[in-house]
ChimeraX commands (.cxc) that place a marker at each C-alpha (Angstrom):
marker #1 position 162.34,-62.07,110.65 radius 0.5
marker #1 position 163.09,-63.71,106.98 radius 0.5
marker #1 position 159.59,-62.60,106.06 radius 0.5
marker #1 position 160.08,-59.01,107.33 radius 0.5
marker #1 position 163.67,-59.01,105.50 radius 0.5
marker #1 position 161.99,-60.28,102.03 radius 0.5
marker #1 position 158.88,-58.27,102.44 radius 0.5
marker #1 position 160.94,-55.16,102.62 radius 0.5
marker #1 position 162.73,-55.77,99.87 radius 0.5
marker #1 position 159.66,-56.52,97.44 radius 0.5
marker #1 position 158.72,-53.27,98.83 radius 0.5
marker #1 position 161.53,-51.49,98.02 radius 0.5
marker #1 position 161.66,-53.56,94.85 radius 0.5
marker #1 position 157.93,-51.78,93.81 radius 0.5
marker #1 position 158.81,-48.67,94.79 radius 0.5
marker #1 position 161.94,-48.34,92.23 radius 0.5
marker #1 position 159.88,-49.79,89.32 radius 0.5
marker #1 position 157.33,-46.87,90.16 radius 0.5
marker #1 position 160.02,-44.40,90.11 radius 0.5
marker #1 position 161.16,-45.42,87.43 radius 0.5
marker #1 position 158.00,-45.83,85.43 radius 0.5
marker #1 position 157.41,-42.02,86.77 radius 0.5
marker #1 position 160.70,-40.63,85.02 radius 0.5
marker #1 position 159.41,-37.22,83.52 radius 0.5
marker #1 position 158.72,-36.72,79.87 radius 0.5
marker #1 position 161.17,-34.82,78.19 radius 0.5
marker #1 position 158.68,-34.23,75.22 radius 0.5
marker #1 position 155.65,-33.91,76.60 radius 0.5
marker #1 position 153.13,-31.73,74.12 radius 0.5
marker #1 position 152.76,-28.43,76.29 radius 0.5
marker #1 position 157.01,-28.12,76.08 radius 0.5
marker #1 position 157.21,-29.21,72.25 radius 0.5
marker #1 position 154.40,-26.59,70.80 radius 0.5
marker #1 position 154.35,-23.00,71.66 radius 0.5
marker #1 position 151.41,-21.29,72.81 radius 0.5
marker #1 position 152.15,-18.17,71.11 radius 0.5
marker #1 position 151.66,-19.61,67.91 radius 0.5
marker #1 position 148.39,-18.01,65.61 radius 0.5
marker #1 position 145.59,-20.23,64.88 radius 0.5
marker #1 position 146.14,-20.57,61.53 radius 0.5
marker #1 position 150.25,-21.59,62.34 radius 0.5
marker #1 position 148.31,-24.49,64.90 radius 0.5
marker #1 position 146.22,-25.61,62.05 radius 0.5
marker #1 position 148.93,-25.62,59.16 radius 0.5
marker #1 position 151.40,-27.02,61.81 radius 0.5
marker #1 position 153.98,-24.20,60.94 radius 0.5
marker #1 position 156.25,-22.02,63.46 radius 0.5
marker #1 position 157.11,-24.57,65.69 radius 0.5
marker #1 position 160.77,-24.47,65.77 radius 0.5
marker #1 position 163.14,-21.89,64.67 radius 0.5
marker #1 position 165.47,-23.09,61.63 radius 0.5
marker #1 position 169.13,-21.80,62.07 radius 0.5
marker #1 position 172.37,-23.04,60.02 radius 0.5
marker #1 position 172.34,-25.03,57.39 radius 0.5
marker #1 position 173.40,-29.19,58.44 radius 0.5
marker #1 position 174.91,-32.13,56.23 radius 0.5
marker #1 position 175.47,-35.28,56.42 radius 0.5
marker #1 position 174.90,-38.57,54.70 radius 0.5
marker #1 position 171.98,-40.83,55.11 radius 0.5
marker #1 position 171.31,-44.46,54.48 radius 0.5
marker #1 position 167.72,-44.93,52.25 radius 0.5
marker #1 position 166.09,-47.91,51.76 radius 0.5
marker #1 position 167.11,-48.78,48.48 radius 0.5
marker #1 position 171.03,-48.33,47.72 radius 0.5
marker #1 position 174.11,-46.91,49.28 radius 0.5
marker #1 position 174.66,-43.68,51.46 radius 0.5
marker #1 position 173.94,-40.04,50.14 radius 0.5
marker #1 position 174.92,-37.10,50.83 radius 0.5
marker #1 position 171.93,-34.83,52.34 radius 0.5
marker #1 position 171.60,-31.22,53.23 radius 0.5
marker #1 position 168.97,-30.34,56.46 radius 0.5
marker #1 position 168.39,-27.63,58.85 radius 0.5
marker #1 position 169.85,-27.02,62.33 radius 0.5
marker #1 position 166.71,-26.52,64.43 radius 0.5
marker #1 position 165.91,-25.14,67.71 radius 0.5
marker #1 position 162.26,-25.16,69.58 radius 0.5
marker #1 position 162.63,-21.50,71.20 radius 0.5
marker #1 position 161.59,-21.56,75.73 radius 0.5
marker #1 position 162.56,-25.20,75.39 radius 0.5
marker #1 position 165.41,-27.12,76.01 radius 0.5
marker #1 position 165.27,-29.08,72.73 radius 0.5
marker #1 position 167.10,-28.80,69.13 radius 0.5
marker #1 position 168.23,-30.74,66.48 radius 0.5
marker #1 position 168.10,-30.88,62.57 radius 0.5
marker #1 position 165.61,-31.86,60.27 radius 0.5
marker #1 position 165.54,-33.45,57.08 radius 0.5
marker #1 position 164.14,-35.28,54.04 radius 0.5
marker #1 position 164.96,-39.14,54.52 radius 0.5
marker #1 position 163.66,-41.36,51.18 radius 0.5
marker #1 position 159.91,-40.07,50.31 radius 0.5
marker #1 position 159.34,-38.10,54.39 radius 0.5
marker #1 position 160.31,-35.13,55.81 radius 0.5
marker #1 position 162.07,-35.57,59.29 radius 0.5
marker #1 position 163.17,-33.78,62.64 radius 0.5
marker #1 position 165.25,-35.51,65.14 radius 0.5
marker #1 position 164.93,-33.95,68.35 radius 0.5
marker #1 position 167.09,-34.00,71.55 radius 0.5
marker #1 position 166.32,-32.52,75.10 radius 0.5
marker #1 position 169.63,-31.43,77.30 radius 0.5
marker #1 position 170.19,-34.65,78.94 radius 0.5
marker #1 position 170.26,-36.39,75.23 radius 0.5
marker #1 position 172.14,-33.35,73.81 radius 0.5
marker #1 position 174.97,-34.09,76.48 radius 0.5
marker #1 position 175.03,-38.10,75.94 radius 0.5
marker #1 position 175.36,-37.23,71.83 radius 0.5
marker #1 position 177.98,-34.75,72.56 radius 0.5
marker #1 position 179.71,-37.22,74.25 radius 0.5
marker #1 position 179.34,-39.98,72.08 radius 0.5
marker #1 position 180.67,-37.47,69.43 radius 0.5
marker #1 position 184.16,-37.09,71.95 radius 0.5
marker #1 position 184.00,-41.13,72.45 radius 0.5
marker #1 position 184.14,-41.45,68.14 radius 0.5
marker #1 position 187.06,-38.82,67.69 radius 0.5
marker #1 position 189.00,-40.16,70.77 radius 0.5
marker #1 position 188.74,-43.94,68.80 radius 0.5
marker #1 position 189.05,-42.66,65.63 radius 0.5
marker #1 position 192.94,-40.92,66.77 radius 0.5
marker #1 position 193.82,-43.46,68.54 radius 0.5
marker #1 position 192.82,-46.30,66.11 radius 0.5
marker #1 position 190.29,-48.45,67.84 radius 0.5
marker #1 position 187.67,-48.41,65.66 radius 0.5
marker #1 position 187.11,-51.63,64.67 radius 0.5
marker #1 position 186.27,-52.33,61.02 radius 0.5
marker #1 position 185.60,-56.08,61.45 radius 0.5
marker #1 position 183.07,-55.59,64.03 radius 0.5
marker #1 position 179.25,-55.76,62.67 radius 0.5
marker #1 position 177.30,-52.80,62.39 radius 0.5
marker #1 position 174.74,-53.87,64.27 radius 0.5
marker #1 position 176.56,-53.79,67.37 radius 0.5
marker #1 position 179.08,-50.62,66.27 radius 0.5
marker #1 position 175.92,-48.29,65.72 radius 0.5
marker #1 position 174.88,-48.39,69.25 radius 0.5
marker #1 position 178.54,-48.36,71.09 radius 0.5
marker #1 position 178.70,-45.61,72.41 radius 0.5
marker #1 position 175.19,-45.30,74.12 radius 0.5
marker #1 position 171.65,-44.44,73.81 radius 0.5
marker #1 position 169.10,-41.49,74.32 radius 0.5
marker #1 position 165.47,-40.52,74.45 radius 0.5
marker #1 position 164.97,-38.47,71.70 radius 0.5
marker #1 position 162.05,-37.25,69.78 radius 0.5
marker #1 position 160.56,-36.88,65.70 radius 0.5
marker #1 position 158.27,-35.73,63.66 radius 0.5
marker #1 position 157.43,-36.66,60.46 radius 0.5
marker #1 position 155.17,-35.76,57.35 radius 0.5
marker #1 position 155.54,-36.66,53.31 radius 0.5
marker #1 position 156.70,-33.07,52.90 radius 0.5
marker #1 position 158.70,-30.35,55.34 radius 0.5
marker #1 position 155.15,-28.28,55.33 radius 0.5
marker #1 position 153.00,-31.54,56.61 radius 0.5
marker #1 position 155.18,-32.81,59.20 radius 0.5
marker #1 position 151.76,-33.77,61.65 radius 0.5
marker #1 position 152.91,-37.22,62.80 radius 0.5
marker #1 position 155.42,-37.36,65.95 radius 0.5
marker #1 position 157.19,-40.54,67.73 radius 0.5
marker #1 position 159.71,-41.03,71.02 radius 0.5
marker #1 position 162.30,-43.25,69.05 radius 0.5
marker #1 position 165.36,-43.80,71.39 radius 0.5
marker #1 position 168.62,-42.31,69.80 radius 0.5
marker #1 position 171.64,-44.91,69.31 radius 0.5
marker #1 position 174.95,-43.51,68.80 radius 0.5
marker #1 position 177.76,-45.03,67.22 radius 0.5
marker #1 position 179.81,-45.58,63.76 radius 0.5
marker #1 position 179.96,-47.64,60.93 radius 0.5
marker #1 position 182.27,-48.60,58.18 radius 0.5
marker #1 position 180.81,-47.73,54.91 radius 0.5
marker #1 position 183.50,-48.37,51.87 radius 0.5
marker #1 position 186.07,-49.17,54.12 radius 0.5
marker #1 position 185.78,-45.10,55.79 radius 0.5
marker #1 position 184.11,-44.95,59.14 radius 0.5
marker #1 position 181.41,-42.12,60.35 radius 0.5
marker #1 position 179.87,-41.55,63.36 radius 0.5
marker #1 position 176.14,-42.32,63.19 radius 0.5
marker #1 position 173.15,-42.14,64.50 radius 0.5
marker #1 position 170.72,-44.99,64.56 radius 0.5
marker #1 position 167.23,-44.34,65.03 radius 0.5
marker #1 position 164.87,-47.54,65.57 radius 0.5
marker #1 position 161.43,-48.10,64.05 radius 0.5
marker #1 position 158.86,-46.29,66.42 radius 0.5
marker #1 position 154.77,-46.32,66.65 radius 0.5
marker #1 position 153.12,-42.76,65.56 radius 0.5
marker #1 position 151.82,-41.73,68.80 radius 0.5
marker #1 position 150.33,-38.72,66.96 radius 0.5
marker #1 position 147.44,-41.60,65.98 radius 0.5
marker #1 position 146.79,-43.11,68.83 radius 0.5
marker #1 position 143.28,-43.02,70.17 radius 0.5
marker #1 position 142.17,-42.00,66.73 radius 0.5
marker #1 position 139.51,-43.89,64.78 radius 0.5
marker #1 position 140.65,-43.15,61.34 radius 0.5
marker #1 position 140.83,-45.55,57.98 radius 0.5
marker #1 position 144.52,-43.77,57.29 radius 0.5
marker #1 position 147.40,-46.14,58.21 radius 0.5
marker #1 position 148.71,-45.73,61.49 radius 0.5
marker #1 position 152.07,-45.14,59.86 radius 0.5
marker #1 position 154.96,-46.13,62.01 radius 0.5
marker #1 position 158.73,-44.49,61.62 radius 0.5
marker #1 position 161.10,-46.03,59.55 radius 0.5
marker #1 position 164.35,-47.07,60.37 radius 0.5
marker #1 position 167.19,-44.31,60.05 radius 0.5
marker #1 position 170.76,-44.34,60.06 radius 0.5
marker #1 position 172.54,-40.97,59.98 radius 0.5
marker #1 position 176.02,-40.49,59.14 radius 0.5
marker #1 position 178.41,-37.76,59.79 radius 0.5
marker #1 position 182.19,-37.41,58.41 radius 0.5
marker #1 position 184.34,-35.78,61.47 radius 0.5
marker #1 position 183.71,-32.34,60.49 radius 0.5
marker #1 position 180.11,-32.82,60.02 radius 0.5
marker #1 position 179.93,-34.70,63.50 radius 0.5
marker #1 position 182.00,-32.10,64.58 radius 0.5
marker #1 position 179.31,-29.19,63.51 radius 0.5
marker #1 position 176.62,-31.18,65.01 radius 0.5
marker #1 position 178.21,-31.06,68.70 radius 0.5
marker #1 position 178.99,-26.87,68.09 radius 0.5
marker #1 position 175.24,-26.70,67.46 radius 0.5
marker #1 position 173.56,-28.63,69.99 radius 0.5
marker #1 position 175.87,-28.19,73.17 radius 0.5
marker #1 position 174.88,-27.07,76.07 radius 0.5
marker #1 position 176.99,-23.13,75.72 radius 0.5
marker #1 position 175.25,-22.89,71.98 radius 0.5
marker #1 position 171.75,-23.51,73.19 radius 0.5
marker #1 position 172.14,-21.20,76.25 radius 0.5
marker #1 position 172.93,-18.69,74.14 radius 0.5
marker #1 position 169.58,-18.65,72.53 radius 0.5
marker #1 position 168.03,-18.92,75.84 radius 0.5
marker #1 position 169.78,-15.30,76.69 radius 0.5
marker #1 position 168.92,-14.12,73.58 radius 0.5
marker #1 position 165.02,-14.56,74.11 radius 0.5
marker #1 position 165.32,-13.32,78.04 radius 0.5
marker #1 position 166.80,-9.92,76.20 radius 0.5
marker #1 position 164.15,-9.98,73.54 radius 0.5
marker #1 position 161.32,-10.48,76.71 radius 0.5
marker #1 position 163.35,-7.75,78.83 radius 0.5
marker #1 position 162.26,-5.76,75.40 radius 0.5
marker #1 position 158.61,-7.02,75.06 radius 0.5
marker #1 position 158.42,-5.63,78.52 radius 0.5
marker #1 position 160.37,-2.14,77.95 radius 0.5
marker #1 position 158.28,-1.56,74.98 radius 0.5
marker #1 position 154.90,-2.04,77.01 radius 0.5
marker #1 position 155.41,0.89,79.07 radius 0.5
marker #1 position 153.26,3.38,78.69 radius 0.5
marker #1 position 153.60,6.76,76.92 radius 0.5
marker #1 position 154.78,10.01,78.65 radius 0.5
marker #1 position 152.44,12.77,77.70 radius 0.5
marker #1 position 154.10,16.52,78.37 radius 0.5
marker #1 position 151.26,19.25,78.28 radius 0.5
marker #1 position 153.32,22.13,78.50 radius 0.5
marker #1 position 154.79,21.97,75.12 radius 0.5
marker #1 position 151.69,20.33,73.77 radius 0.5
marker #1 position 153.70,17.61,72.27 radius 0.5
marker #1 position 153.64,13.85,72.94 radius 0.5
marker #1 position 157.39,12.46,73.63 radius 0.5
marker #1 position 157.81,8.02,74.03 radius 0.5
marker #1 position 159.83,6.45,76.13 radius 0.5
marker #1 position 160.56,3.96,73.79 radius 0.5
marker #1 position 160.71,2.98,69.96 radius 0.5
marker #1 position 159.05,0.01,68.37 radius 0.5
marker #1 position 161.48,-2.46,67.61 radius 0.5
marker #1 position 161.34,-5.22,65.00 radius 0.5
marker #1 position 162.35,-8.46,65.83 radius 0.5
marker #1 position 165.68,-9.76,64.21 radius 0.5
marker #1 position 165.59,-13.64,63.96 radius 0.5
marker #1 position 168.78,-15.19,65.99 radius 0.5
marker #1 position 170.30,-16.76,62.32 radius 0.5
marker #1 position 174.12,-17.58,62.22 radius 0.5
marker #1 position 176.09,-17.49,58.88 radius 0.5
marker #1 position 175.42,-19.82,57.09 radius 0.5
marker #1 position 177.78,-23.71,57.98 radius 0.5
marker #1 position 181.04,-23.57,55.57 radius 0.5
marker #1 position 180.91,-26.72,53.56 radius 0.5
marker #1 position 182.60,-29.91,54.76 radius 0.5
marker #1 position 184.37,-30.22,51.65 radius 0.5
marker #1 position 187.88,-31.87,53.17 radius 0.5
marker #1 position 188.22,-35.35,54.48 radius 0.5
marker #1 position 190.21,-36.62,57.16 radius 0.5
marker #1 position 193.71,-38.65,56.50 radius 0.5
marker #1 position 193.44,-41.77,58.23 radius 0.5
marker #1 position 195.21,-44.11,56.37 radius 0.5
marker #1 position 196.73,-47.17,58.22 radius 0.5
marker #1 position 199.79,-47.84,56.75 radius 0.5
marker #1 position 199.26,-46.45,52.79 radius 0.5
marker #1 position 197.69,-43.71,51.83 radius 0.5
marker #1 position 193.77,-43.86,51.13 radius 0.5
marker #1 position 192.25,-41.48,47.86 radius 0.5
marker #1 position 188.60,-40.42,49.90 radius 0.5
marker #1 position 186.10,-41.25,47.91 radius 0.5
marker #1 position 183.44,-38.62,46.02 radius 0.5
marker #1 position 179.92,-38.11,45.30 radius 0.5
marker #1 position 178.55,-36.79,42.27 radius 0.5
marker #1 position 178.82,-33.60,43.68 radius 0.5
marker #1 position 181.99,-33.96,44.73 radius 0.5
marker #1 position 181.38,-33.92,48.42 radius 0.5
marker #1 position 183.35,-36.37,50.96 radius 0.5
marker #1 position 182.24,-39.71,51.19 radius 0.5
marker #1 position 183.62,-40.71,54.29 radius 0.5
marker #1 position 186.94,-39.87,56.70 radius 0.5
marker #1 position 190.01,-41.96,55.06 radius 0.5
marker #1 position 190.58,-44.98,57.70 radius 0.5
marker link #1:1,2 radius 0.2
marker link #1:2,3 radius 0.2
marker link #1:3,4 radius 0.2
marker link #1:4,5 radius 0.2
marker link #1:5,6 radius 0.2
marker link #1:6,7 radius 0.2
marker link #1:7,8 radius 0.2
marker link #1:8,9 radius 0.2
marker link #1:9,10 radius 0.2
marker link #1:10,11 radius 0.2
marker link #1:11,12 radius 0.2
marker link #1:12,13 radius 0.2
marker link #1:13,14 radius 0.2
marker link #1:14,15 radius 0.2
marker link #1:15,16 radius 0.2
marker link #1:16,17 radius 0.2
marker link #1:17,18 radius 0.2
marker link #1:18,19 radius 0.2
marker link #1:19,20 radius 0.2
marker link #1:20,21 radius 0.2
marker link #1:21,22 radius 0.2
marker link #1:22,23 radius 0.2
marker link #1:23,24 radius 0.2
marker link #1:24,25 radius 0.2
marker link #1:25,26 radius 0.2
marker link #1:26,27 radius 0.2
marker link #1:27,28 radius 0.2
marker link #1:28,29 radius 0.2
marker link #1:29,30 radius 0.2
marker link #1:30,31 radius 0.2
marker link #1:31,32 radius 0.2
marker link #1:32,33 radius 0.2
marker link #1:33,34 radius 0.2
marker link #1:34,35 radius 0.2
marker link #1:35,36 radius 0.2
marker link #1:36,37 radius 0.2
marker link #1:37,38 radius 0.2
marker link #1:38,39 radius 0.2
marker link #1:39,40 radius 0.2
marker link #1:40,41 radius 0.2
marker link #1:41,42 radius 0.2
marker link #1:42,43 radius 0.2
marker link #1:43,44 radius 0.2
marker link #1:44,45 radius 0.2
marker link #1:45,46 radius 0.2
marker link #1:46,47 radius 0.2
marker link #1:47,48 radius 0.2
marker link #1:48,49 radius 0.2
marker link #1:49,50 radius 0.2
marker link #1:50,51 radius 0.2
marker link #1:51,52 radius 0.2
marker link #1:52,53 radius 0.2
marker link #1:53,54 radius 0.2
marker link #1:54,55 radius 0.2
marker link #1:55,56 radius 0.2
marker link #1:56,57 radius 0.2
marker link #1:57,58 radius 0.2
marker link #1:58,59 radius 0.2
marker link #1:59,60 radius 0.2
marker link #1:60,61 radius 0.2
marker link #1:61,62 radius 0.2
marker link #1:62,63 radius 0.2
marker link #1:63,64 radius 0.2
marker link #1:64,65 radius 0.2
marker link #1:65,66 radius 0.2
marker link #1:66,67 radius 0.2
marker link #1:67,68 radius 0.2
marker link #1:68,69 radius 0.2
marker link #1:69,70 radius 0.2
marker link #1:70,71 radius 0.2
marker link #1:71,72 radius 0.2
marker link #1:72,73 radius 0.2
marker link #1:73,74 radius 0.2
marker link #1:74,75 radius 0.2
marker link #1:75,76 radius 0.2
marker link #1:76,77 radius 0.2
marker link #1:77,78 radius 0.2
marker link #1:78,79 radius 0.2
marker link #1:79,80 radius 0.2
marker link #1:80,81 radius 0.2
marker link #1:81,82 radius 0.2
marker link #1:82,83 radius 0.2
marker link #1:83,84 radius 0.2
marker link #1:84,85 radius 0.2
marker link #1:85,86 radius 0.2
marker link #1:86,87 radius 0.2
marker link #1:87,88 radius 0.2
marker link #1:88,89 radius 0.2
marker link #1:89,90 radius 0.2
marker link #1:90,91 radius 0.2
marker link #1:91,92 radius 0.2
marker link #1:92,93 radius 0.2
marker link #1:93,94 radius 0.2
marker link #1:94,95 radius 0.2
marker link #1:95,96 radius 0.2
marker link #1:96,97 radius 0.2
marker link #1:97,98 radius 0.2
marker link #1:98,99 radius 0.2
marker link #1:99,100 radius 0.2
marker link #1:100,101 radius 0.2
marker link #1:101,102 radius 0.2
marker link #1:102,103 radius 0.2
marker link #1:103,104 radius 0.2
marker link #1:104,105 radius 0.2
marker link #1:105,106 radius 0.2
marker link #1:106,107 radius 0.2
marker link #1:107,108 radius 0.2
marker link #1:108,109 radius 0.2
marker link #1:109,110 radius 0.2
marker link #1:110,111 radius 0.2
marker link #1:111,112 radius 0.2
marker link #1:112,113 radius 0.2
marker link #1:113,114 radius 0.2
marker link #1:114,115 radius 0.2
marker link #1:115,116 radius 0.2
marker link #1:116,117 radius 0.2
marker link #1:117,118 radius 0.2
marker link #1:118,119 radius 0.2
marker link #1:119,120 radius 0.2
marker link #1:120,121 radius 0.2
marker link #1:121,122 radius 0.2
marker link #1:122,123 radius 0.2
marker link #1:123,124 radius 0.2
marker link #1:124,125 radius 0.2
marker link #1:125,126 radius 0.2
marker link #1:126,127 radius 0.2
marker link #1:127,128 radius 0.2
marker link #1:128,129 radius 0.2
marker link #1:129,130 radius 0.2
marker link #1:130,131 radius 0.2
marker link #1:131,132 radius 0.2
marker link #1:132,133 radius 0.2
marker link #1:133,134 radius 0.2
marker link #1:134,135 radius 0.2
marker link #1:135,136 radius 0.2
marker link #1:136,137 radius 0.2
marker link #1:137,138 radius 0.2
marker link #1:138,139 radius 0.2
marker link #1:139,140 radius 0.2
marker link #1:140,141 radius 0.2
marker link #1:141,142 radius 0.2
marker link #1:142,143 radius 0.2
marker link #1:143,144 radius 0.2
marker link #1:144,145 radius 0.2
marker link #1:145,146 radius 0.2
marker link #1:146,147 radius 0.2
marker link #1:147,148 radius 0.2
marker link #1:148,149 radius 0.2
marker link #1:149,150 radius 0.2
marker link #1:150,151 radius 0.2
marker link #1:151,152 radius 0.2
marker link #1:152,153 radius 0.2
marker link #1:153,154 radius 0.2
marker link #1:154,155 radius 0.2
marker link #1:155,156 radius 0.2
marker link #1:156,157 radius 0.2
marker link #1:157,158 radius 0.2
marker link #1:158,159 radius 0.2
marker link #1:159,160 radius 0.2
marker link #1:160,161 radius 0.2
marker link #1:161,162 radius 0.2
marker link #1:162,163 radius 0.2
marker link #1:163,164 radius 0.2
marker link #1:164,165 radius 0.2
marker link #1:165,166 radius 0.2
marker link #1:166,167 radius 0.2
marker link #1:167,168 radius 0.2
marker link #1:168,169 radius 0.2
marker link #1:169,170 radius 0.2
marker link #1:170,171 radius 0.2
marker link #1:171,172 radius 0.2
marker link #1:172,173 radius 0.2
marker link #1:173,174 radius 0.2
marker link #1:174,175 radius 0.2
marker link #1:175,176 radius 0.2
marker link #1:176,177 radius 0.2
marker link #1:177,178 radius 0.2
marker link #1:178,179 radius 0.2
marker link #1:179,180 radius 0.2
marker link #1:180,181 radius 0.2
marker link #1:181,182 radius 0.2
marker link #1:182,183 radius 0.2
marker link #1:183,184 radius 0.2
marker link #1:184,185 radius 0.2
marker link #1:185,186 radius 0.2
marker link #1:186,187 radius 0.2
marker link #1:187,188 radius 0.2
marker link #1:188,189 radius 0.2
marker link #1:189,190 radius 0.2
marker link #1:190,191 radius 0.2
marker link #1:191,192 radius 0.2
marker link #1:192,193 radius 0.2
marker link #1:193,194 radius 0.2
marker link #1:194,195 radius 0.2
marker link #1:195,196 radius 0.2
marker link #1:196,197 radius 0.2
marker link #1:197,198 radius 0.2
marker link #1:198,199 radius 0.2
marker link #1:199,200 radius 0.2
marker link #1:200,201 radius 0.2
marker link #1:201,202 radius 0.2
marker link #1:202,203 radius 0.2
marker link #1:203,204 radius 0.2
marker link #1:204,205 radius 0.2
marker link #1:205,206 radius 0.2
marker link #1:206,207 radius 0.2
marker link #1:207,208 radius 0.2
marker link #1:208,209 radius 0.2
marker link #1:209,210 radius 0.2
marker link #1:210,211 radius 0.2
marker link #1:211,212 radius 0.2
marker link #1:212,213 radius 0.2
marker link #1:213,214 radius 0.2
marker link #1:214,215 radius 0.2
marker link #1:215,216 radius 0.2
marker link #1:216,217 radius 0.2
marker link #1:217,218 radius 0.2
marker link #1:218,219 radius 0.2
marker link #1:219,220 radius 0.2
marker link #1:220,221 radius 0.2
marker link #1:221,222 radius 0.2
marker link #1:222,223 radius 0.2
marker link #1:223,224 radius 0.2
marker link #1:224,225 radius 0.2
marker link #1:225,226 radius 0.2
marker link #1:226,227 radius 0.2
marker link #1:227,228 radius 0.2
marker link #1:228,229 radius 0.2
marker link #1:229,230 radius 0.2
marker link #1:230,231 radius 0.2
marker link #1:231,232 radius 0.2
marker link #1:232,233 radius 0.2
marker link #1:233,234 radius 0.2
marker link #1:234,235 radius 0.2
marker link #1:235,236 radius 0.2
marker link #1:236,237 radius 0.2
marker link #1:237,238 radius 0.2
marker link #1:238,239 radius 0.2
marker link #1:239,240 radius 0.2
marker link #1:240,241 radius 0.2
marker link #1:241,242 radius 0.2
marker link #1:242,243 radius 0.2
marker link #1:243,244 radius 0.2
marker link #1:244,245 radius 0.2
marker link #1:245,246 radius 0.2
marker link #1:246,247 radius 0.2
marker link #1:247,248 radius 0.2
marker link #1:248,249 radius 0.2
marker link #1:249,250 radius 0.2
marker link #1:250,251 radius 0.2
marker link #1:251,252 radius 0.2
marker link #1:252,253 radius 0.2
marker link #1:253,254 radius 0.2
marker link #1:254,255 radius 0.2
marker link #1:255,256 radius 0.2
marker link #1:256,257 radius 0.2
marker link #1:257,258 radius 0.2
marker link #1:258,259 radius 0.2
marker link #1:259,260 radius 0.2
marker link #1:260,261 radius 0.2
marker link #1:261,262 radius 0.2
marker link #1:262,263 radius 0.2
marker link #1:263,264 radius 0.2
marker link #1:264,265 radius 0.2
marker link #1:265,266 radius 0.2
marker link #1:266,267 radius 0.2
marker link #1:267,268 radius 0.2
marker link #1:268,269 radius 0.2
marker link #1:269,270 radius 0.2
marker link #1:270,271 radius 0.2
marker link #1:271,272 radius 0.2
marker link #1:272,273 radius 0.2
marker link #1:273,274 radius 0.2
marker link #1:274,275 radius 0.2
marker link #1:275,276 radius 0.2
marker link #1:276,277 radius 0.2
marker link #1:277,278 radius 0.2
marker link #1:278,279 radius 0.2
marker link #1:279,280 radius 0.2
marker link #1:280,281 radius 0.2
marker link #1:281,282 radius 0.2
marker link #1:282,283 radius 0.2
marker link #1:283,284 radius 0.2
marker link #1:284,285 radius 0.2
marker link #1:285,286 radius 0.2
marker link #1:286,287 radius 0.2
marker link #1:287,288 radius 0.2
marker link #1:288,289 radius 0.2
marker link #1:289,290 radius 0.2
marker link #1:290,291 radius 0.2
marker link #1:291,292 radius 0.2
marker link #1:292,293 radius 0.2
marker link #1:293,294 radius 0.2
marker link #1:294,295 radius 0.2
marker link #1:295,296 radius 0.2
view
C-alpha cells in the first residue's frame, strides 16, 4: 500500500514538472514577426512593430550615474505584446511584454505608488533585493548596435521594483543578463553576444505613463482599431457595380488610405513629486533640466 501511495505521488510529481516545462511561449517567432511584412522589410528587419508616443525615463549605463533617456512606446500590431524601445550605452533596445507580464508590471507600478504614499519604501534596504520586490515577468528583447539593426533577440525575465538613487526613489525595472537566442544553432566566427544588464528607471509620472500605455484598455483599443481597419480591407474588396443603362461605371466603395493609429505626442515629465520626510527636499536636475528623481 506504501508503495502504491509513493508511486502515485512520483507520478503525480512527473506529471507537474511536464506541465510545467510545457507552459506556452508567449514569444514564440510566428506571434513576434508579421507575415504581412515585404521581403525586403524581412531582410532589413524593419516594420515589425508600430512606434506610437514618445517614452522617458532614466537609465543606468555602465560607466557613471543615471541619465535621462528618451524611447518609443511600441506596439507589435495582431499580437498581444508592447513596450518601448531604446538606446541603452552603445545598443539599441526593445523591452517587450505579453498581457500576462503587462498586468504583473501594471501592478507592480500600483504596489510602488501605494509604498511610495504611504512611506514604506525603504531607503536602507540594498538594491539588490529592492529591484525585484515587487515581482517578476517573462518578457522579451531585441537588440542591435543601432535602432535600424536590431537582429539579435533574448527571453530575459522582467524584475520590478525601485531604487534609491541620490537619496530620490524610482520605480525600476531590472532586466538580467540573457543568452542571444537569435545565434543559437549558428556556426558563425561573430560573438555570440549576450544582453547586458539593464536597469530602467521611471520618476512617478513617467511610471505612471508607462502603465496608461501598456494596460490592458490601451492595448485593446488598438486591437479594435485593426478589426475596423480589416472590416475595411474587406468592404473595399467587393467588387464593382457596373450599370449598362447609363453606360457609366458607379463603385460601391472608395479607396481608402490607411491612417497610422499615432497619439499626441507624451507631455514632458517636467515636475517632480514632493516627498520630503520631515524638511523640504530641492529635486535634483539634469543638464537639461529634466527631474532627476521624485523628492523622498
Amino acid at each position: 500500500m506504501k508503495k502504491t501511495i509513493v508511486c502515485a505521488a512520483a507520478l503525480a510529481a512527473l506529471i507537474s514538472c511536464a506541465w510545467a516545462k510545457k507552459k506556452p511561449d508567449l514569444y514564440n517567432d510566428k506571434k513576434m514577426h508579421p507575415t504581412d511584412r515585404s521581403g525586403l522589410e524581412k531582410f532589413l528587419g524593419t516594420n515589425r512593430y508600430d512606434i506610437y508616443d514618445e517614452c522617458a525615463m532614466f537609465i543606468h549605463p555602465i560607466v557613471g550615474k543615471i541619465k535621462a533617456k528618451r524611447g518609443e512606446f511600441i506596439y507589435r500590431r495582431g499580437t498581444d505584446v508592447a513596450g518601448f524601445r531604446i538606446q541603452y550605452d552603445t545598443s539599441a533596445y526593445t523591452v517587450e511584454m505579453a498581457e500576462e507580464p503587462r498586468k504583473i508590471c501594471c501592478d507592480a507600478i500600483d504596489k510602488y505608488f501605494d509604498d511610495f504614499e504611504n512611506k514604506r519604501l525603504d531607503r536602507r534596504a540594498s538594491a539588490t533585493k529592492t529591484r525585484k520586490v515587487y515581482g517578476k515577468a517573462p518578457g522579451y528583447e531585441e537588440f542591435g548596435v543601432a535602432k535600424a539593426m536590431m537582429n539579435y533577440k533574448a527571453k530575459p525575465d522582467f524584475y520590478f521594483g525601485y531604487d534609491f538613487v541620490d537619496g530620490n526613489p524610482y520605480f525600476v525595472i531590472h532586466v538580467p543578463k540573457a543568452k542571444n537566442l537569435a545565434m543559437e544553432g549558428k556556426s558563425t566566427d561573430l560573438p555570440n553576444l549576450e544582453t547586458i544588464v539593464q536597469n530602467y528607471y521611471f520618476t512617478r509620472a513617467q511610471a505612471q505613463k508607462l502603465k496608461e500605455f501598456i494596460c490592458e484598455e490601451n492595448i485593446g483599443l488598438f486591437h479594435a482599431a485593426e478589426e475596423e481597419k480589416l472590416k475595411e480591407l474587406r468592404s473595399d474588396s467587393e467588387t464593382d457595380e457596373y450599370v449598362e443603362n447609363d453606360g457609366e461605371a458607379s463603385s460601391n466603395k472608395k479607396g481608402k488610405k490607411s491612417k497610422k493609429n499615432k497619439k499626441n505626442k507624451a507631455e514632458e515629465n517636467s515636475e517632480n513629486d514632493d516627498y520630503a520626510e520631515n524638511q523640504e527636499v530641492t529635486p535634483i536636475k539634469t543638464k537639461n533640466n529634466e527631474p532627476a528623481g521624485d523628492a523622498y
